[in-house]
C-alpha positions in Angstrom: 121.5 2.0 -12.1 121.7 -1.4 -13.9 118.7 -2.6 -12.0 116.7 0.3 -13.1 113.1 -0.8 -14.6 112.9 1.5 -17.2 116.6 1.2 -18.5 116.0 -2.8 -19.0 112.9 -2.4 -20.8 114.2 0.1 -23.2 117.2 -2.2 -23.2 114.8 -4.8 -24.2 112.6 -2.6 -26.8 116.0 -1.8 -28.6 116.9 -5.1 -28.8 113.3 -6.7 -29.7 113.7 -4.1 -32.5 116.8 -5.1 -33.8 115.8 -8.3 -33.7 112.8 -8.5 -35.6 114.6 -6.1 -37.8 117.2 -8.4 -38.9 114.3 -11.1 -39.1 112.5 -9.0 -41.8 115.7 -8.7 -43.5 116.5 -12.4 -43.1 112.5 -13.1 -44.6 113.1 -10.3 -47.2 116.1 -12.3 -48.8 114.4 -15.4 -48.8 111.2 -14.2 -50.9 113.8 -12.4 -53.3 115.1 -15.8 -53.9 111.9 -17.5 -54.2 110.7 -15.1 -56.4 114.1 -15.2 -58.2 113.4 -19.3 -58.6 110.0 -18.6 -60.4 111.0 -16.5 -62.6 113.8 -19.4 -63.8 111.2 -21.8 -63.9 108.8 -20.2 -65.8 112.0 -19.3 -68.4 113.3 -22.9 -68.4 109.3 -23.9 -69.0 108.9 -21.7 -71.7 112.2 -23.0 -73.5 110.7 -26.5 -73.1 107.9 -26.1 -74.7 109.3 -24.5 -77.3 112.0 -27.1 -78.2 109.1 -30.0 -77.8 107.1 -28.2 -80.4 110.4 -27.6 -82.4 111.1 -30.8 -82.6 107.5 -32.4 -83.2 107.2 -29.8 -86.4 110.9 -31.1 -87.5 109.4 -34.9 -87.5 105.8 -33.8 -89.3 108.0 -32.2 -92.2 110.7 -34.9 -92.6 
């Protein structure tokens, strides 16, 4: 029974399944985060800007 051709390749379907499942999960996470990092960036770059030009009007009115 274990050498059975059709029992090792479902064997091997199931498992190249649930491999390449956890691999989307593992790609998923990783784009989240990415994403997640942009998002901060584009926040922090805002803020930036918005200081610089703070701070040059503050110096033009003094």
């Amino acid at each position: 029974m274990k050498d059975d051709p059709e029992i090792q390749r479902a064997v091997r379907r199931t498992v190249g399944i649930a491999a390449l499942r956890r691999l989307r999960r593992i790609v998923d996470a990783d784009n989240a985060l990415e994403a997640e990092k942009a998002r901060w960036g584009r926040r922090l770059s805002i803020f930036f800007v918005l200081a610089a030009v703070l701070a040059l009007a503050w110096m033009l009115i003094r």
